[in-house]
C-alpha positions in Angstrom: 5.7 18.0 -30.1 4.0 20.1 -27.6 1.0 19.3 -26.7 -2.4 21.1 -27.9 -4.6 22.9 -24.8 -8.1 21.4 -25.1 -10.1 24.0 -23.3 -13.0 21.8 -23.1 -11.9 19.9 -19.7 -11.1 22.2 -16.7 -7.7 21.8 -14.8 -8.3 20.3 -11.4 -5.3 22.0 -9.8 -3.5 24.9 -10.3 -2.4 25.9 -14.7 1.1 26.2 -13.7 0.6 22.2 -13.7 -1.7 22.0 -16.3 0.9 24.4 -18.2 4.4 22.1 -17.0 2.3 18.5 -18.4 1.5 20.0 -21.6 4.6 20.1 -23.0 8.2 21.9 -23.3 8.3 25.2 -21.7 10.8 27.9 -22.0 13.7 27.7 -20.0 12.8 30.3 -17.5 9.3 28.9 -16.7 10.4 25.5 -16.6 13.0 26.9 -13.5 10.5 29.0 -11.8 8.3 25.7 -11.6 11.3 24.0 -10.7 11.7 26.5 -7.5 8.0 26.9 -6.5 8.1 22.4 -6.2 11.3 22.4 -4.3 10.0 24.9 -1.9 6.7 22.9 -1.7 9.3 19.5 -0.5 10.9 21.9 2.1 7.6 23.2 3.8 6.4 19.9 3.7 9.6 18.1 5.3 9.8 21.0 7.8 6.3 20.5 8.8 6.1 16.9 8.7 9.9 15.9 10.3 8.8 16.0 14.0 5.1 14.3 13.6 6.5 10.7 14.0 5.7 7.3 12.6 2.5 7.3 10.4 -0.4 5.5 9.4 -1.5 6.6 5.7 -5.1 6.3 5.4 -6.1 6.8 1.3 -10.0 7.2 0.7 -12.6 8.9 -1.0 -13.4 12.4 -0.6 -17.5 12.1 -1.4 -18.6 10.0 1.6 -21.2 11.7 4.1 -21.0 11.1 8.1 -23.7 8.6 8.1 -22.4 6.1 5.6 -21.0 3.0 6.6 -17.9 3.8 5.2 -17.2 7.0 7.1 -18.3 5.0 10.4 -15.4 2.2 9.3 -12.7 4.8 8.7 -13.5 6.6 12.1 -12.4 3.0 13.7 -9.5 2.9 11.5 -8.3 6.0 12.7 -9.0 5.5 16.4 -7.3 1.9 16.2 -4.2 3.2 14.7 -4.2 5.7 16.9 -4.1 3.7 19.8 -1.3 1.3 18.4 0.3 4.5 18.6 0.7 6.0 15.6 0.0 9.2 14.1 -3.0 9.1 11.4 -1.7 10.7 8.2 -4.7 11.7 5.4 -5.0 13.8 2.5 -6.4 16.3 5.0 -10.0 16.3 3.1 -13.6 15.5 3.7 -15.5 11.9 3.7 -12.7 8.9 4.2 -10.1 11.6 5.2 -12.1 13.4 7.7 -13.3 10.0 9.5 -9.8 8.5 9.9 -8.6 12.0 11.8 -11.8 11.7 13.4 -11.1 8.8 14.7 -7.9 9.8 15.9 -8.7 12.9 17.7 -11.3 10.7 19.4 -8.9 8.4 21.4 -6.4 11.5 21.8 -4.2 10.6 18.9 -2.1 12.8 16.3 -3.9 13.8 12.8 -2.2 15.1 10.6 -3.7 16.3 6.9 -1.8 16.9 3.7 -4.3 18.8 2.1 -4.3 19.7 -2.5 -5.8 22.8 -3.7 -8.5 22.2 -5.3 -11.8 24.4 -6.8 -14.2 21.4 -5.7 -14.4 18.6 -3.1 -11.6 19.5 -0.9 -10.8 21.5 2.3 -8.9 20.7 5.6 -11.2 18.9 7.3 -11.7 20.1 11.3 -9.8 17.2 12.9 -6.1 18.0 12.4 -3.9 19.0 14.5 -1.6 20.4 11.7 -2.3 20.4 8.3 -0.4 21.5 4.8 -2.1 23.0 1.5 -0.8 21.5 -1.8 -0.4 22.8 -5.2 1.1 20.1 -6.6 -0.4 16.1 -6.7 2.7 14.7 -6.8 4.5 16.5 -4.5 1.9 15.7 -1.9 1.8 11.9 -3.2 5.4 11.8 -2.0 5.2 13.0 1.4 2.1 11.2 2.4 4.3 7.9 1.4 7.7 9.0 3.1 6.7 9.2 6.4 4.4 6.3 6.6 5.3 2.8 8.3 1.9 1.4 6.7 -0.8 2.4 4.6 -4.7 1.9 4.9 -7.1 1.9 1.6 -10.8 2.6 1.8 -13.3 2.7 -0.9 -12.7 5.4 -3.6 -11.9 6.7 -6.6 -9.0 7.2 -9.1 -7.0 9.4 -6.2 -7.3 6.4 -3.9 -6.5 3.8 -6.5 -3.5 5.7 -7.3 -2.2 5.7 -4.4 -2.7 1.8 -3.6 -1.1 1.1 -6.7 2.0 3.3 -6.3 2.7 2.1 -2.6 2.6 -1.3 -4.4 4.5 0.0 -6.9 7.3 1.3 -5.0 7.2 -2.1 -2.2 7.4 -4.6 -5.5 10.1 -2.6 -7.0 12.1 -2.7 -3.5 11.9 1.1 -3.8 10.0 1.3 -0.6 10.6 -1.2 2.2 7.9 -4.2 2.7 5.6 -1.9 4.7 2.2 -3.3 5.7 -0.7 -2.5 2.8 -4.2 -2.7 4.1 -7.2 -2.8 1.2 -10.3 -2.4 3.5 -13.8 -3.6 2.9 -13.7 -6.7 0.4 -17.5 -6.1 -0.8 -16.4 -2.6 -2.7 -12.8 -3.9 -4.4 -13.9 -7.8 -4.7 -13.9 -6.5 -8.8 -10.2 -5.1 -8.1 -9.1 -8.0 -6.5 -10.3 -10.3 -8.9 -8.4 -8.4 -11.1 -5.8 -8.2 -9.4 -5.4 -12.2 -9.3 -6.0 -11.7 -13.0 -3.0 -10.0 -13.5 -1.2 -12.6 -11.8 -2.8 -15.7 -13.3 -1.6 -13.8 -16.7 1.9 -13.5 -15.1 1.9 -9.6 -15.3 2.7 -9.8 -11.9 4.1 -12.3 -9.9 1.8 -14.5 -8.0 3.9 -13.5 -4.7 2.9 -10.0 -5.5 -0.8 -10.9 -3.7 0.4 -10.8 -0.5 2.1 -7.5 -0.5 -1.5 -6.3 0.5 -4.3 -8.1 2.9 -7.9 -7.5 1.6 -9.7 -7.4 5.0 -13.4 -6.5 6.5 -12.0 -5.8 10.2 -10.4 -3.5 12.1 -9.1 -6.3 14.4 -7.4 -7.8 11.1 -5.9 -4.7 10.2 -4.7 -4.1 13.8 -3.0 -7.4 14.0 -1.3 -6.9 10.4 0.0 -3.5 11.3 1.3 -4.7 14.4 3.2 -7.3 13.1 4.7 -6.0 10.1 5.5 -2.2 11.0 5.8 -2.4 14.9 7.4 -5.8 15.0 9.2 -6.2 12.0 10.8 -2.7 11.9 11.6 -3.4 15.4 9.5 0.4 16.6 9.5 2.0 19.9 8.3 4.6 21.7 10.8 7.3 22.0 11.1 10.7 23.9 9.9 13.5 21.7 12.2 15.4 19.5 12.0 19.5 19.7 11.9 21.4 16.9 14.7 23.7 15.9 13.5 27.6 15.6 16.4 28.6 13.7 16.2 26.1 11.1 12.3 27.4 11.0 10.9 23.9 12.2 7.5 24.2 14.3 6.7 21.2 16.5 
């Protein structure tokens, strides 16, 4: 059964996606798509392989400068920074932008992986590199495979997504047992409640609650991150690696 186009909701990316999700193509369209997402994984590795170990920070696109929010996830990024990592985002506005903000202030590395999309999103000006997306999941990948932790602020279905597939992935063993931050308990007190809900209903194991910590602080966050990435997968600083220009790689 393929799928009927309801032209009454607007694709948020680009209608080769809308067109691969709505059903059997033919075989040649189905390869082309095929070719234009594998070349998306190699820019992306290329550009990503010498930016070292990350910090993930997920968050909403929609808050302004001078909400309290944005001030939090400027602190994010300038404390992860500091521990000496390089703060990864979606490469957007709002949560994005503060968290490279953050990192440019203390001198750190931001780095954006930014989707194409006709509203809310653009590289934000605090990156040092950045890479546009045409495909959600493609970009869902990369912002997980080079990340030794991952920081959630307040947002929307995007940001929810991706705290529940890093949990995903860490439950399933998929992923190791990296460190999962949930920032700012007054704005997901309702998800974690629901979250224990889940649990008390067996859904998911009650063990499953600590694969995150649900936090107000920075200092918290800081100390979690330390242990569990930096400790526990034993990380140093080590001398840069150089890019190879044959293989096409920019450092």
């Amino acid at each position: 059964m393929i799928k009927k186009h309801f032209t009454g909701f607007s694709p948020l990316v680009n209608p080769e996606e809308e067109a691969f999700f709505a059903g059997p193509q033919t075989r040649w369209a189905d390869f082309k798509f095929l070719m234009k997402v594998i070349m998306e994984f190699v820019r992306g590795f290329r550009m990503l392989h010498f930016v070292g170990p990350c910090v993930t920070v997920f968050g909403s696109a929609r808050f302004q400068e001078n909400d309290k929010f944005y001030k939090l996830a400027v602190k994010v990024g300038e404390r992860v920074s500091k521990l000496g990592f390089t703060v990864m985002t979606g490469g957007g506005p709002g949560i994005m932008e503060a968290a490279n903000r953050g990192a440019k202030n203390v001198g750190g590395k931001s780095i954006g992986c930014n989707i194409i999309l006709p509203f809310e999103q653009h590289p934000n000006p605090y990156l040092d590199k950045w890479m546009d997306f045409n495909f959600f999941f493609v970009r869902k990948v990369l912002l997980s495979k080079y990340s030794y932790a991952f920081v959630v602020m307040p947002g929307g279905f995007g940001t929810l997504d991706e705290f529940f597939e890093a949990l995903v992935l860490i439950q399933t063993n998929v992923m190791r047992r990296f460190p999962v931050v949930l920032m700012c308990s007054d704005f997901h007190h309702e998800l974690y409640n629901y979250i224990k809900h889940m649990a008390e209903y067996g859904t998911i194991n009650k063990e499953d609650l600590e694969l995150f910590l649900l936090t107000d602080s920075v200092e918290e966050m800081e100390a979690h991150i330390s242990r569990y990435a930096i400790d526990a997968f034993g990380l140093k600083r080590k001398p840069v690696v150089k890019p190879v220009v044959i293989l096409g790689e920019k450092g």
